[in-house]
N, C-alpha and C positions, 0 to 999 in steps of 0.2 A: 341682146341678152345671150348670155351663154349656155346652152344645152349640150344633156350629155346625158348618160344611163340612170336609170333610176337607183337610187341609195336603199339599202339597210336601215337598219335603226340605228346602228351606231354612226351612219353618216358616210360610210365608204360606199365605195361600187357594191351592188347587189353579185353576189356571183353567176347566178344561176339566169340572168338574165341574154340578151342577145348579143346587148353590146356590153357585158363583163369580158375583163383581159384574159387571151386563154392563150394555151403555147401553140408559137408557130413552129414551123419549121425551118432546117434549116436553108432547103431550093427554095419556102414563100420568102425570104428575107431579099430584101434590094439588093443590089450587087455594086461594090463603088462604095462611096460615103455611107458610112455606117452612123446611124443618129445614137445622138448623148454628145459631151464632151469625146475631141480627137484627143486630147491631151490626157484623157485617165477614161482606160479602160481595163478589164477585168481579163484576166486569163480563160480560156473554156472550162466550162464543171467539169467533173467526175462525174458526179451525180445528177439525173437526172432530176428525181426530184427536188434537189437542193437548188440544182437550177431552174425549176420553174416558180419553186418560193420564193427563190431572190428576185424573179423576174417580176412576178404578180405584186408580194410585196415594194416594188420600185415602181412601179406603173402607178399603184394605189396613194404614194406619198406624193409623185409626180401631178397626179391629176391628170394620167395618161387611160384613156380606154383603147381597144381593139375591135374593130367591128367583125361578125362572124366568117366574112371573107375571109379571114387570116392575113389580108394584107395591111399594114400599118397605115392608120390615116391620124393626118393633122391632129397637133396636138391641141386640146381645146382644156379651156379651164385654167389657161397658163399662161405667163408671158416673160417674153426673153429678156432677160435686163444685160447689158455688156458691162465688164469689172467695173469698169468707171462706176456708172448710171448707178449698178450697187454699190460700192463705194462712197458716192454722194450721198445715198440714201442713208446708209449708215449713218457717215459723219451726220446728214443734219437731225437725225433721231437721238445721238448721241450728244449733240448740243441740246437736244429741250431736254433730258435726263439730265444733264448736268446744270443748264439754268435752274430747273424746279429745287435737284441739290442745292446750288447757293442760296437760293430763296428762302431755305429751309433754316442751313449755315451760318448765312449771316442775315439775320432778322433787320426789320426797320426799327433805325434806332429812336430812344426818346428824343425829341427835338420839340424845342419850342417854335411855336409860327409865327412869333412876332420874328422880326427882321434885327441883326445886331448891329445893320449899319447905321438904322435910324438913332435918330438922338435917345436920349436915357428916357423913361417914362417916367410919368409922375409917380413917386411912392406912395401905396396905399395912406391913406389916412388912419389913425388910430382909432379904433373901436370904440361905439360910446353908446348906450346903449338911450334909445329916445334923446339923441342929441347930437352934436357933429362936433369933434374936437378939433385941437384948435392946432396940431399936431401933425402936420399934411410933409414935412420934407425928412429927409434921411436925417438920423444922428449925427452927431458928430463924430470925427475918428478918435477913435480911443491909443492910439501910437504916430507918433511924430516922425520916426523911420524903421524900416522895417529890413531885417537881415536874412537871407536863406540860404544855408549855408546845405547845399544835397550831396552828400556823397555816394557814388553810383555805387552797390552792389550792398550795401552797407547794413544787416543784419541785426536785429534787435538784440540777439547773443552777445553781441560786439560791444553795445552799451553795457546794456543792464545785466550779463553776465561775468563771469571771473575773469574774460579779456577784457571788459570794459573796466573795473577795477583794479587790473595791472597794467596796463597803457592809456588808458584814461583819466586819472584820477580828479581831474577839475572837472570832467563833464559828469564823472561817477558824486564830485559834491555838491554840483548845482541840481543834480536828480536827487539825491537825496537829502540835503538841507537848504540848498540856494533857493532864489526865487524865480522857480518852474513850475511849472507843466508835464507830467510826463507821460505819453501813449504808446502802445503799440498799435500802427498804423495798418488795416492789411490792405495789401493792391492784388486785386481782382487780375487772375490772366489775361490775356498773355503776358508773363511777366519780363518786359523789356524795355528801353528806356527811352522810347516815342509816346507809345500809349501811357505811361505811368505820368507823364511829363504834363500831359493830355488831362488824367484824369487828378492831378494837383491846381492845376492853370484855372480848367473849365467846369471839378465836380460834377463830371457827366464818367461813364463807365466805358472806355473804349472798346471796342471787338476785337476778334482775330485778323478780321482784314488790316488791322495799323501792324501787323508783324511784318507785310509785305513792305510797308508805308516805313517801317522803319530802316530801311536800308535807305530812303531817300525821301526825307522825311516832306512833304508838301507846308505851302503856308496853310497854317491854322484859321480855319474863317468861323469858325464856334466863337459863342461871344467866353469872356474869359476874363480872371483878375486881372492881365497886365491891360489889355485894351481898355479897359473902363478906367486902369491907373492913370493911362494914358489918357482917355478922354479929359481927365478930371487935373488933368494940367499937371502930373508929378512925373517926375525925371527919374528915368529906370537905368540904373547901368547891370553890364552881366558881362565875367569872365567863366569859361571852362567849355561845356562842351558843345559844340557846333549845331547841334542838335536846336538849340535854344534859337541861335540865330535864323537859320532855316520856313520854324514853325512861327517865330515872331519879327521878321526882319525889319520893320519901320517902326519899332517899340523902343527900341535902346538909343539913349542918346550917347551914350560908349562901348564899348564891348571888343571882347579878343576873343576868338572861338577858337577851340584845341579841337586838334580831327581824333574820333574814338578809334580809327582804322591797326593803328600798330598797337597790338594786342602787349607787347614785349615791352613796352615803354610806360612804366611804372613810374618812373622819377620825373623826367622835364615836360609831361604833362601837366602834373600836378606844379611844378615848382612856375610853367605861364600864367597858372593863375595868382598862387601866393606873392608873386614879385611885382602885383600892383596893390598891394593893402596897404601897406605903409602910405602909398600917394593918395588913396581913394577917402583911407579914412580922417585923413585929414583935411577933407575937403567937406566940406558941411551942405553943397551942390547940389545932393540927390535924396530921395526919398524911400528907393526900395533900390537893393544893392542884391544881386541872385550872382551866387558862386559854386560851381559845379564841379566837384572832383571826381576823376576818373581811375584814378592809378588803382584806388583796391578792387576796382571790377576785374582793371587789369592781371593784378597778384592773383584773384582767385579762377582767371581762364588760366594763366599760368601751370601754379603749383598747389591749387585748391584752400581751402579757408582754412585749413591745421598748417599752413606755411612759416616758418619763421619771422617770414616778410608781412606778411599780419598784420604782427602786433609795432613793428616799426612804424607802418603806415599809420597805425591806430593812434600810433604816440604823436605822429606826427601833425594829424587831425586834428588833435588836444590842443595843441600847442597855436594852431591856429583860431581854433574857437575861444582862447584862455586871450588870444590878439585883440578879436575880434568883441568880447563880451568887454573887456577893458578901456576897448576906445568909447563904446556906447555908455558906459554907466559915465566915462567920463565929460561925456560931451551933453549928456543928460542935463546936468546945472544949466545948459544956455535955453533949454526951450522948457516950455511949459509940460509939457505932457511926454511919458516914458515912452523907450524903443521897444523894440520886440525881435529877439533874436530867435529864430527856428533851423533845429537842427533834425534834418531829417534824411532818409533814403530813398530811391526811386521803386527797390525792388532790393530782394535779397540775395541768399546765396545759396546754390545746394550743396551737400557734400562732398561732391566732383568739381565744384567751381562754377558750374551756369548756373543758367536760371534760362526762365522762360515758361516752363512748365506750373503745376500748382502747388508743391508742399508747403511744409509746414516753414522752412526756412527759405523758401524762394516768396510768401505772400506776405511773411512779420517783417516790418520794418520800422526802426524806433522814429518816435516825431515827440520832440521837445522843445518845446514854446518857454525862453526865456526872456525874462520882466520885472524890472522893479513892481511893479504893478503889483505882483503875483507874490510879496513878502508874505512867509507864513509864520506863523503864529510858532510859541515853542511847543515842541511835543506834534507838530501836526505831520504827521505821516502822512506822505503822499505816495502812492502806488501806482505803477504802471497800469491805466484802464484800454480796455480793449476797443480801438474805433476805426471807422472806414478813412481808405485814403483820401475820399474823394471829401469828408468834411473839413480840410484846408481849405478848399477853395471859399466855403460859406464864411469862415474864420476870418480868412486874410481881408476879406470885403468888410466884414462888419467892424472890422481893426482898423481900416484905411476908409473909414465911412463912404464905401461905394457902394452898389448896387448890387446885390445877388445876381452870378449869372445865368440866364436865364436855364439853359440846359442842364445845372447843375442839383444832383439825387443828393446832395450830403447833408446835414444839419450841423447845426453853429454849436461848436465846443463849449457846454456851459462854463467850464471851471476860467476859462477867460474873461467872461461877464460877470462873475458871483460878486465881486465888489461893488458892482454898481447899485444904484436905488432898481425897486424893486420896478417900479414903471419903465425905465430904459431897460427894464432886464426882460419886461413883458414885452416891450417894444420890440429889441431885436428879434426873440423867437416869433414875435406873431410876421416879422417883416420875413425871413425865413419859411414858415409853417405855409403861409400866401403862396410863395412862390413855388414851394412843391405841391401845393393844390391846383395851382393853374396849370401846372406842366401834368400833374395825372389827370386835367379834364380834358387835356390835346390831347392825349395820346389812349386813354385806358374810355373806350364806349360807355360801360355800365361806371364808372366813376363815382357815382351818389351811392351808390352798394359797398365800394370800398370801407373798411373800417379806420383806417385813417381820414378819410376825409371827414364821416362821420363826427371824428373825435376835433379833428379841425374846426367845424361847423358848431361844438358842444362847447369848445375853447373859448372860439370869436365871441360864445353870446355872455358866457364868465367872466371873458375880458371886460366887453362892454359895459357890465353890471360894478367891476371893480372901478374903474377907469370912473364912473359916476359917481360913486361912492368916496373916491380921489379926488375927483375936483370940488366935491360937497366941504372938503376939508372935512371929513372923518376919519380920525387917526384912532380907532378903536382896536381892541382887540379883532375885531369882524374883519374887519379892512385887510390886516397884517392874514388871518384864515385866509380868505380870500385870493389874497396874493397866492399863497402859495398852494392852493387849491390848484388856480388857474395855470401857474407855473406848473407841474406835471400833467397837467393837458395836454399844454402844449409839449413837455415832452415825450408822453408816449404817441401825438398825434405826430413829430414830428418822425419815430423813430418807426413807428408803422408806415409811414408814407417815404421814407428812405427806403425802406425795406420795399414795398411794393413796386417801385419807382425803378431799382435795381435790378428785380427778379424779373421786371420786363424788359430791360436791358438785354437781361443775360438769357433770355427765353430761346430756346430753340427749337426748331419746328419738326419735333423728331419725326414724324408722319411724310411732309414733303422730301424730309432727309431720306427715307426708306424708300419712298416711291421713286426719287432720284436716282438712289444706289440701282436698284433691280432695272429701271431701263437702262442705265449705263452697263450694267452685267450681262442683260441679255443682247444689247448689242454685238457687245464685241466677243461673249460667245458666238453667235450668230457670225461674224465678220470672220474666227476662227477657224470654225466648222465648214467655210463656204473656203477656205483660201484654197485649197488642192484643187477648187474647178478653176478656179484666176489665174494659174499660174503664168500660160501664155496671152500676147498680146491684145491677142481678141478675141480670148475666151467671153464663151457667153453662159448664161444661168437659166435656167427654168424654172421661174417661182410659181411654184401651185396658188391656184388663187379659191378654187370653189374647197377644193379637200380644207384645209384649215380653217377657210372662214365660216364653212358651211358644217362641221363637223360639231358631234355631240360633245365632246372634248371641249370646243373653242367655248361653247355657252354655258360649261359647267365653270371653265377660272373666269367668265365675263361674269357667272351671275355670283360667284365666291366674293371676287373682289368688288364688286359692288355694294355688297354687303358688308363687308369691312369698312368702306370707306361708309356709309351710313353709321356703321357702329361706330366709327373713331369721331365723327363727326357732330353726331348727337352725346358723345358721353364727354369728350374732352372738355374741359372743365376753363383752358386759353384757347385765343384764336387758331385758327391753321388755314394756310394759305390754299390748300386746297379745298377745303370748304367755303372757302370764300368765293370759288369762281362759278359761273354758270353752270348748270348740272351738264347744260350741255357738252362744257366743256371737260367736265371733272368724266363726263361718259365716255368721250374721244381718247383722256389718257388712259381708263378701262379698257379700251378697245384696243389699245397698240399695243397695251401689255401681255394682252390675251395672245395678240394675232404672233407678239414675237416667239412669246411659247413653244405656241403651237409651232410654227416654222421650225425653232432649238430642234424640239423632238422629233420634229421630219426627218432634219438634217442628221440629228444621231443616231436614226436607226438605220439610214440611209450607209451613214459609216461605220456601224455596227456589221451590216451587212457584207457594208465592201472588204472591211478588214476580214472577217470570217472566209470569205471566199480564198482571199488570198492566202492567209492562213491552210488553208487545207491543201490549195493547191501548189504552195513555196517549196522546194525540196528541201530547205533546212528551216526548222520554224526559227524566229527572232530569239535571240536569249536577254536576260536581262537590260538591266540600265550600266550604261559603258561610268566609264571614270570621270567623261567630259561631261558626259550629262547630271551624276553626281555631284561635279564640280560644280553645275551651273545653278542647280537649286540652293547648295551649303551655302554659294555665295551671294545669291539671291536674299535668303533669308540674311544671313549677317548682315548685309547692307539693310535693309530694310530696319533690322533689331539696333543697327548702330546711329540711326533718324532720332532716337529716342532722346536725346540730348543736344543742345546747342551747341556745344564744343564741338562734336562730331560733324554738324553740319556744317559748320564752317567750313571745317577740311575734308569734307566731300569727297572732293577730288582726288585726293591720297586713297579712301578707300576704292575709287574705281580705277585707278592708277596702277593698285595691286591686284586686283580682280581680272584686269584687260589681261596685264604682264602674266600672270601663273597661267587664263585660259590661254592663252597663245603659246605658252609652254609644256601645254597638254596636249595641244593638239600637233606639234611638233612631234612630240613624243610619239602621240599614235598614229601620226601619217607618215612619219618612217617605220615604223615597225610593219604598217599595214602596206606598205609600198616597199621597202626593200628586204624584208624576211620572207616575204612570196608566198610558195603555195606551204611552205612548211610551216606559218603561222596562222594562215588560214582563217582570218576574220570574218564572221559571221555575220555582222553588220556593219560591213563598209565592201565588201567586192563578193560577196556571197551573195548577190543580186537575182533578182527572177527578170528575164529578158524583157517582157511587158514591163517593170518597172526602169531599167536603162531606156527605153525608148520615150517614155511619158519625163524620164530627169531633162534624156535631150532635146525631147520638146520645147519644155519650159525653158532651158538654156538658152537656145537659138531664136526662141521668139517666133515660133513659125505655127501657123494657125492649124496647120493637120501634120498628122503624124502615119507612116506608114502603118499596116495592121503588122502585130507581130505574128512571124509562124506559129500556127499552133504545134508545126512540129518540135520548136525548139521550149517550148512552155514549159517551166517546170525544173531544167536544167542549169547546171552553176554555170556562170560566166566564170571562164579563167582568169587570172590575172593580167596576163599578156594586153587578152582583148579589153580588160576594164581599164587598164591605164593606156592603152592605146586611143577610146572611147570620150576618157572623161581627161585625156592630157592629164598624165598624173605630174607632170614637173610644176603645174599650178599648185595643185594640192599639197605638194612640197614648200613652195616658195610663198604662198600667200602667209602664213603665220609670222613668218621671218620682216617680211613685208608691213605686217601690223604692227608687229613690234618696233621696226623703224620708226614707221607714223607716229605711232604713241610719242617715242622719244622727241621729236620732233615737235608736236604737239605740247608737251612739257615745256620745252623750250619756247615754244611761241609767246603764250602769254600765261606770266606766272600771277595764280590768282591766290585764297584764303586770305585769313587772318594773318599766316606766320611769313607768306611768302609774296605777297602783292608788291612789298617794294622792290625786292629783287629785278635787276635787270632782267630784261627779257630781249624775243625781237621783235615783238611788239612798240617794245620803247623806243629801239633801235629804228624800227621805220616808220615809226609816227614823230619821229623826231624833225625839225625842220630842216636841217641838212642833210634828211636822205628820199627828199618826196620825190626825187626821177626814179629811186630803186621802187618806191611804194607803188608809182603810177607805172612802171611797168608789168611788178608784178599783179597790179591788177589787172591789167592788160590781158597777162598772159591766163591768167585765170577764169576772165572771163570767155576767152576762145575754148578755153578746155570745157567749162558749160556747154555751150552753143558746142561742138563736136560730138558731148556724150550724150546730148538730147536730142540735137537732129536727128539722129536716126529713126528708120522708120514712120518720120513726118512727113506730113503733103507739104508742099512749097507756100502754100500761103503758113502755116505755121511755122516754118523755116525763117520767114520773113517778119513774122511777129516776134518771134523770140528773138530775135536779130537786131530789131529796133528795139523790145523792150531792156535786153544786156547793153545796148549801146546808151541807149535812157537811160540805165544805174553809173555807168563810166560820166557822164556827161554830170549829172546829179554831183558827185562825188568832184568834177571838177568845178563847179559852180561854186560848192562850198569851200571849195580852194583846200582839199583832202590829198586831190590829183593834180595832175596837169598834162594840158595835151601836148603832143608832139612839136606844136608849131609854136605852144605858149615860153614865152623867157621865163628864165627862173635866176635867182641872186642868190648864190648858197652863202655869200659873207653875212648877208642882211639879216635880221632876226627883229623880230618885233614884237617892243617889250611894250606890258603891259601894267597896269596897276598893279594887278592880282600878283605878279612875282616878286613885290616887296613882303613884308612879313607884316599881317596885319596891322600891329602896334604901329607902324613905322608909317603905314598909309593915314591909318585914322589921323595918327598928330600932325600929317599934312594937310588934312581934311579940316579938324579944329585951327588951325594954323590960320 
């Protein structure tokens, strides 16, 4: 147990007590080793009293008493932690703050629990009400083959506005007199073309984690229209973008995949895919044919959607779908039942050219469903309706009479179905309506409360009722009511449980998000405020342990936040992840939030303190903020403000390229001016120094665990110039910028990365190339000595020896995978060894079918 003086009411040292801190002297003080930090101490007060406030209050934050001897004893209430030991402490306090953020970020998405390896389920049976019908397997498919024609970036403006009517004009008459379908599709962020890809296939809602996912897209194991296509024995072919192949790669029984990487290449993207129609559509082979074009996402990273290259691309689109609708009506007369062409977008466009974000022309994207099927009547105006991305996926199954997938939120496009009798038109929605019921009782607890299911539940027994009255052969007036009674049941039940289906999708858990932020914030304040005691090697810390945890303070934000979290807890209307865990547990993350607090404000008043003192005793006080430091916030913030866009982050690099290059040209600037204009320029913060602060700089420098005490005599007075660059080696201070700026360049040159510059030679390419791996495995070589020299330092020999072995283990690694090679190994720089993958897709595949 820890004992110490009795407290106050507010929780500190009692003053007036025995063992309250009182000022010593300065012959009771030890003589030698002065306690606190060697590496940062304080010049002497002026003031007496200022200095026994600074002292009192520092003892009181510390957890320091003095006993009435006046001689300093042991510090109790307290313990030493070395940078490390804090350090670790940090880092792992800043991992559960940032787990509970994710948690919060990225929710558990809707999934279904049955498994989509296993075979198909049986399909519900048809509702009968006091009977069992006789109606137990899926429809039949309502299209014989099916076209999708997506073009990446592709914009509902583009159709059905005045560009679509001047470079469209066949898609602008099949929208408004042909026989279509015509939507505007929206896709839910992030708008990019993994996730969108995702939520057309599988009708489920993707999150922001598929943003990372779309730089390297994984297989897709969601059940999805092409694997069930697949199941059900029909031949999928797919030319365009790589993406497809990636997320589906054992689906296609042909396919050519175009890399989306060279942003500049608008034309022989597009034209890999169009230079197989002519062969493909004369081949009667396959069933669902997916064609993905690239080039206008491209035009609009380029030179943005008002480009003149546009409406080129646009015309040129046309021209392919006027191909492509031609061969199908033609080919129509051989089979019994019509195709289905769909022309649709992934994602749109914004003003600037990306996308990814949520407006209004990055979420509209046109989806037109053309069909003989779909002949209309004269006079019948059909209008652009507004519907989700994700109801394709309900669509393309109930068209290709497969299974709804199982994770899919979207509901079945009526105006596709209105031709049929009125029982397959009940059939489909009720087959649809089912399976977004079964997916809100996985996932949604109170589920019978929902007002979609409800209306699901109000549907089935209407169905029922109709379905009897059907098979009585009663063709009355009542029957035909009935029908379509039952029909808007089911579609407002289906369009409430989309909806509900969705919004849990897209739920975020703003409570654990908040609670997340604030440990991550008061960490690395906390990690900030402590860094000037770390500086040297083996500095150590004094973490008060009874003052904060035992203070009136600590129990006022423990009993605050407790409260909150009951209020948010009890009123929040969805789940929250941290309501849901043990109180015990929800009490521990209470309790760290409080305890970091409390430490921040130790630590601040502690350097409120220190600064003050120094302040009074400095002979020139600090003046403003310099030019570098100016620099480094303007540029701060503009990077930051330039995240805001996709384009921008691609090229990244470019903005920290200029950023590096200007600060290294600033500080050029000011460390000659401040080094060779001398004492006539007279800098105020850079060699206008207080003598205790050059001794605690060349503390930290040298890495040495104590520091001489400085004269009190010289305290207070400017260091010359002479003695500061004699001091601090001013030729570094000179050379290092110039230095950085090298690197940079160098750096450049190494590996050129973005959008606009990845293919660019680099030396990257140069040394991972196969005729230069003696230069690679050297310079790894030498690389790794330079490790192992700049880290041994100041290690014990057994750590010497671990680090020793573990750099020799990554060389070793590296030649295993045949990256390197050792000294004694042969190497054949004529030989090269070729592989499939360096023919040109096309060219492998027809050796493959061959």
């Amino acid at each position: 147990m820890l004992s110490g003086p009795p407290r106050d009411s507010v929780g500190l040292w009692a003053p007036g007590w025995a063992g309250a801190p009182r000022r010593t002297n300065r012959r009771d003080r030890p003589r030698g080793k002065s306690s606190g930090s060697d590496c940062r101490r304080s010049p002497p007060l002026r003031s007496s009293g200022a200095r026994a406030l600074a002292r009192h209050a520092g003892r009181l934050l510390a957890g320091q008493w003095y006993p009435v001897s006046g001689r300093p004893a042991q510090r109790r209430a307290t313990m030493r932690l070395g940078s490390g030991a804090f350090a670790a402490c940090c880092v792992a306090i800043e991992v559960i703050g940032v787990a509970i953020f994710i948690r919060g970020f990225f929710p558990a998405p809707v999934r279904s629990s049955a498994s989509s390896e296993h075979g198909a389920e049986t399909p519900a049976p048809e509702p009968v009400a006091g009977a069992s019908s006789n109606w137990t397997k899926l429809p039949s498919p309502l299209f014989s083959k099916v076209v999708i024609v997506l073009i990446d970036a592709l914009r509902d403006d583009f159709v059905f506005g005045s560009k679509g009517v001047k470079y469209m004009p066949y898609t602008t008459y099949l929208v408004e007199k042909g026989a279509s379908h015509s939507f505007v599709a929206e896709a839910k962020p992030p708008t990019v073309t993994m996730p969108r890809i995702k939520a057309l296939m599988t009708g489920s809602v993707p999150g922001f984690v598929d943003v990372i996912r779309n730089l390297n897209s994984p297989v897709l194991l969601e059940d999805n229209v092409l694997r069930q296509a697949k199941a059900a024995g029909k031949r999928i072919i797919f030319y365009g973008d790589e993406t497809w192949v990636k997320l589906f790669p054992k689906h296609f029984v042909e396919y050519d995949g175009t890399t989306s990487f060279f942003v500049s290449d608008y034309t022989e993207v597009d034209n890999n895919v169009t230079r197989h129609l002519d062969k493909v559509l004369k081949r009667g082979d396959w069933d669902v044919l997916i064609l993905h074009y690239l080039g206008l996402d491209h035009i609009g990273h380029i030179s943005g959607p008002n480009s003149p290259l546009i409406g080129h691309k646009l015309n040129e689109m046309d021209s392919v779908l006027m191909k492509i609708h031609t061969s199908l009506l033609s080919k129509e007369r051989e089979s019994l039942l019509p195709s289905l062409l769909v022309l649709c977008g992934d994602h749109g466009m914004s003003e600037t050219g990306s996308h990814g974000a949520s407006s209004t022309e990055e979420v509209s994207t046109p989806l037109i469903l053309i069909s003989s099927a779909f002949e209309r009547k004269p006079g019948d105006i059909r209008h652009p309706k507004h519907v989700q991305q994700t109801d394709l996926a309900a669509t393309l199954a109930i068209g290709l009479g497969l299974p709804i997938p199982k994770d899919s939120v979207g509901s079945l496009l009526l105006p596709v179905i209105e031709g049929k009798p009125m029982r397959e038109q009940l059939r489909f929605l009720h087959l649809n309506t089912l399976q977004l019921s079964k997916l809100l009782q996985e996932n949604v607890p109170a589920y019978e409360k929902d007002p979609g299911f409800e209306q699901f539940k109000m549907a089935e027994r209407l169905h029922g009722n109709w379905v009897k009255l059907h098979l009585e052969e009663n063709h009355s007036d009542i029957l035909l009511g009935l029908g379509t009674k039952v029909l808007r049941q089911y579609l407002g039940a289906l369009k409430t449980l989309s909806l509900s289906l969705s919004t849990q999708v897209a739920h975020y858990d703003m409570y654990s998000m908040v609670v997340g932020t604030v440990v991550v914030l008061e960490v690395l304040t906390l990690f900030l405020l402590s860094t000037p005691h770390v500086l040297c090697r083996k500095a150590e810390l004094d973490v008060p342990l009874l003052s904060p945890v035992f203070s009136l303070l600590f129990y006022l934000i423990f009993l605050v936040l407790s409260a909150i979290h009951v209020l948010v807890c009890t009123s929040s209307e969805s789940s929250c992840y941290l309501c849901g865990l043990p109180w015990l547990a929800a009490a521990s993350v209470m309790l760290l939030i409080s305890a970091l607090l409390c430490a921040i404000l130790s630590a601040l008043i502690r350097m409120v303190i220190d600064s003050t003192l120094l302040t009074k005793n400095a002979a020139l006080p600090s003046s403003g903020w310099s030019e570098v430091n100016l620099l480094l916030l303007l540029g701060t913030v503009g990077h930051v403000l330039s995240l805001g866009a996709s384009s921008f982050v691609e090229e990244e690099h470019q903005t920290w390229y200029f950023l590096v290059n200007t600060l290294c040209l600033a500080l050029i600037q000011e460390s000659c001016r401040s080094c060779l204009l001398g004492d006539e320029y007279e800098p105020h913060r850079h060699f206008q120094v207080e003598q205790g602060c050059v001794d605690i700089l060349a503390c930290s420098l040298q890495d040495s665990t104590s520091c001489s005490t400085p004269n009190p005599d010289r305290a207070g007075k400017r260091v010359s110039l002479s003695e500061a660059q004699g001091s601090c080696r001013w030729w570094t201070v000179l050379a290092s910028p110039w230095l950085v700026l090298i690197c940079c360049r160098l750096l450049r040159s190494l590996n050129q990365t973005g959008v606009q510059g990845a293919h660019r030679p680099d030396i990257s390419h140069w040394l991972t190339s196969s005729d230069h791996k003696v230069e690679l495995s050297g310079l790894a070589a030498l690389s790794l000595v330079l490790v192992f020299l700049l880290v041994q330092r100041g290690c014990s020999l057994v750590s010497k020896v671990a680090l020793a072995l573990g750099l020799l283990g990554v060389f070793c690694y590296r030649a295993a995978i045949g990256v390197v090679l050792f000294p004694w190994q042969p190497y054949n720089k004529g030989i090269s060894k070729v592989t499939p993958t360096t023919l040109p897709p096309s060219t492998f595949q027809r050796a493959l079918w061959a």
